[in-house]
C-alpha positions in Angstrom: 214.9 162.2 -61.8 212.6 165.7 -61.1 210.9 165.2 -57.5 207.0 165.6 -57.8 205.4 168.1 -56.4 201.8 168.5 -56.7 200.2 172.2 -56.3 196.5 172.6 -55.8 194.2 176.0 -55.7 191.9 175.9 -53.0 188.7 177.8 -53.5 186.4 176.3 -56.4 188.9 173.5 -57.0 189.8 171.3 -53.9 186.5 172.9 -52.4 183.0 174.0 -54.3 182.4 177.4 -53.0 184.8 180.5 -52.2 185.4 179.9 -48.3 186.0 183.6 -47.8 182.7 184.3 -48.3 181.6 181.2 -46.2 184.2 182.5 -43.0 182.7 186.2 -43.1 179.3 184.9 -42.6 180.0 182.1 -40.6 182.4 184.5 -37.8 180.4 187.5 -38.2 176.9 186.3 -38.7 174.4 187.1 -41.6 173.5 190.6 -41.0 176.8 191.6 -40.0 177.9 189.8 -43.3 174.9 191.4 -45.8 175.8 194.6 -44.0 179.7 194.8 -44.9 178.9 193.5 -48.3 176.3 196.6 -49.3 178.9 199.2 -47.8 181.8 197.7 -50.2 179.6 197.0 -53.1 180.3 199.7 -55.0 184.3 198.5 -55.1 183.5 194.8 -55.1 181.4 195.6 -58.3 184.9 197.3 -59.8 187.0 194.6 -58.5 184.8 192.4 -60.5 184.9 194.8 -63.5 188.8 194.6 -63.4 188.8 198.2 -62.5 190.0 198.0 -58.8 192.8 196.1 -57.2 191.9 192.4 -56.2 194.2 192.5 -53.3 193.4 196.0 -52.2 189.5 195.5 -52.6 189.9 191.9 -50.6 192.1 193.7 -47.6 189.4 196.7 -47.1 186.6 194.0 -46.7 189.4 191.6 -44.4 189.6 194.8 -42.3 185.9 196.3 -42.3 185.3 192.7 -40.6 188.1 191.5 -38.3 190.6 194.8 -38.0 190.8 194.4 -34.0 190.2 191.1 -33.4 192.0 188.9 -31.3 194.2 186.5 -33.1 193.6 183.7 -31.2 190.3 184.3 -31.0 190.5 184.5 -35.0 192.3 180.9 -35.2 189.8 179.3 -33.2 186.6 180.9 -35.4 189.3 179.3 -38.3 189.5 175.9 -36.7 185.8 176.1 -35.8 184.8 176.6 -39.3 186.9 174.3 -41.3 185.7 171.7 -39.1 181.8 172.3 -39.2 182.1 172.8 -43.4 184.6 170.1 -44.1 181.7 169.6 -46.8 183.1 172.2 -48.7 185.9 169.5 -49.7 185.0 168.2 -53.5 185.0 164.4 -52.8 187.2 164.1 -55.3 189.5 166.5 -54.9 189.6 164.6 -51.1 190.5 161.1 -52.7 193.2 162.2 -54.5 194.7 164.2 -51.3 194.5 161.1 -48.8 196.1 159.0 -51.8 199.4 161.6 -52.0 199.4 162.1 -48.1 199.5 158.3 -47.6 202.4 158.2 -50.3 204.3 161.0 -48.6 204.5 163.2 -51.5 205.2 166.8 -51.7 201.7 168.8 -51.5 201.3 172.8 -52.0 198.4 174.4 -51.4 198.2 177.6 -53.4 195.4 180.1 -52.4 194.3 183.5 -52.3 192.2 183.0 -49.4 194.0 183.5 -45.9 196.3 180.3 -44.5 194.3 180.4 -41.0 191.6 179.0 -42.1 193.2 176.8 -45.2 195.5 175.2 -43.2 193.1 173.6 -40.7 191.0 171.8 -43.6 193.9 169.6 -44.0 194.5 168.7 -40.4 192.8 165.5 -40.5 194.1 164.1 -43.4 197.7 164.8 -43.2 197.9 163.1 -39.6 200.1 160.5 -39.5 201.3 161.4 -43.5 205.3 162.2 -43.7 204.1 164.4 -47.0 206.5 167.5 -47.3 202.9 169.5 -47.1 202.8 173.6 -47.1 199.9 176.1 -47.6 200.9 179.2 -49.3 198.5 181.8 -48.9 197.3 185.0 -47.4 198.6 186.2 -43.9 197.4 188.6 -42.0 199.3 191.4 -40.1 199.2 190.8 -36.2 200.3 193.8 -34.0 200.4 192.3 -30.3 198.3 189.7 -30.4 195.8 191.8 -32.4 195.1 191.8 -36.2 196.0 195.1 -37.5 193.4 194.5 -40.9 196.4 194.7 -43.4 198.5 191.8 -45.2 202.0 191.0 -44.5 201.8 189.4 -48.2 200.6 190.2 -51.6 197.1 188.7 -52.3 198.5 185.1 -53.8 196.6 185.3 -57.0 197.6 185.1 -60.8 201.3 185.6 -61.2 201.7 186.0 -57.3 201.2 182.3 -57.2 204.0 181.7 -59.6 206.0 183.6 -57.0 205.1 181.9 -54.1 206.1 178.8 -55.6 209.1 179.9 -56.8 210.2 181.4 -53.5 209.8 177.9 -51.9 211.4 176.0 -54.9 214.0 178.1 -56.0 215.5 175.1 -58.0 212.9 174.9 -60.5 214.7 172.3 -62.8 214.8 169.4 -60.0 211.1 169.3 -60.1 208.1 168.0 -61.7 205.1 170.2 -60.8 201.6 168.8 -61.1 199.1 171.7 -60.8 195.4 171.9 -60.4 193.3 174.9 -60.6 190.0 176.6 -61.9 189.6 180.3 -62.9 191.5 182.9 -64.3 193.3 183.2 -61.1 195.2 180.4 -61.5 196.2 180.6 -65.2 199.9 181.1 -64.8 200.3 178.2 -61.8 198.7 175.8 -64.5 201.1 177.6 -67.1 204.4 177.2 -64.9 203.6 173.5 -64.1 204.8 170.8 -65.9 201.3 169.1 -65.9 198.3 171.3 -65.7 194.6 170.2 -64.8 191.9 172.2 -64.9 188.6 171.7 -62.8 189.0 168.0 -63.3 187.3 167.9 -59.8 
């Protein structure tokens, strides 16, 4: 029998807002924030209009705000913030979580947004659970100690989620995947999976 494995997109479906927005503002403050936004309008607004890279558009603004930060110093604002908005977490979306964490079973995270600050949403509720649990994400590249403002990955969106997944499961026929998602950006996870649920949150 196929192992389950259940695969969840993080922005708009486990949570009810996009947390990169939500992490600029809340490391950098609200001018800082409005400030960053108005100088990369103009390629946000093509990003939007499908004319301009969704990656390369999302790594200019990752680096216009935290290129020369401290990594630790990073981590901490990550921990800090998933904390203080564990509201963000769709109560739903929550229930079903702590159900497969106390049941052990196999739990993916899929997201475009960066793993520092995914991961510690989930600190709390996988305590104790024996879950095989991963978050596949976004990482950014760290020259001593010191983020550089580049990815080491490709932005895990559309297809690149598909890949991600199939990187960590090579042996696609020995499982069952059960996927959630809810934009365009998760089209071909819901596609690959075996089940497919879309903003059922």
């Amino acid at each position: 029998m196929s192992k389950k494995v259940y695969l969840f997109d993080f922005d708009g479906t486990v949570t009810s807002a996009d947390t990169l927005l939500r992490f600029i503002r809340f490391a950098c403050g609200t001018w800082r924030f409005l400030l960053g936004f108005f100088l990369h309008s103009p390629m946000i607004i093509a990003m939007k209009l499908k004319l301009c890279d969704n990656g390369k558009t999302k790594q200019k603004v990752f680096s216009w705000f935290f290129r020369g930060m401290n990594i630790d110093v990073f981590d901490n604002l990550c921990k800090r913030f998933a904390t203080e908005n564990f509201n963000l977490m769709r109560p739903k979306a929550t229930d079903l979580l702590n159900r497969l964490f106390r049941d052990d079973e196999d739990i993916v995270i899929v997201s475009a947004s960066l793993v520092n600050w995914v991961s510690p949403f989930f600190t709390h509720i996988q305590r104790d659970s024996k879950s095989n649990f991963h978050v596949l994400g976004t990482i950014p590249e760290v020259k001593d100690g010191v983020i550089t403002g580049r990815f080491l990955t490709y932005n895990c969106y559309g297809a690149e989620k598909v890949h991600c997944i199939r990187r960590l499961y090579p042996d696609r026929e020995n499982y069952h995947f059960i996927a959630f998602g809810d934009s365009n950006g998760d089209k071909q996870m819901l596609a690959f999976a075996d089940e497919s649920y879309y903003r059922i949150f």
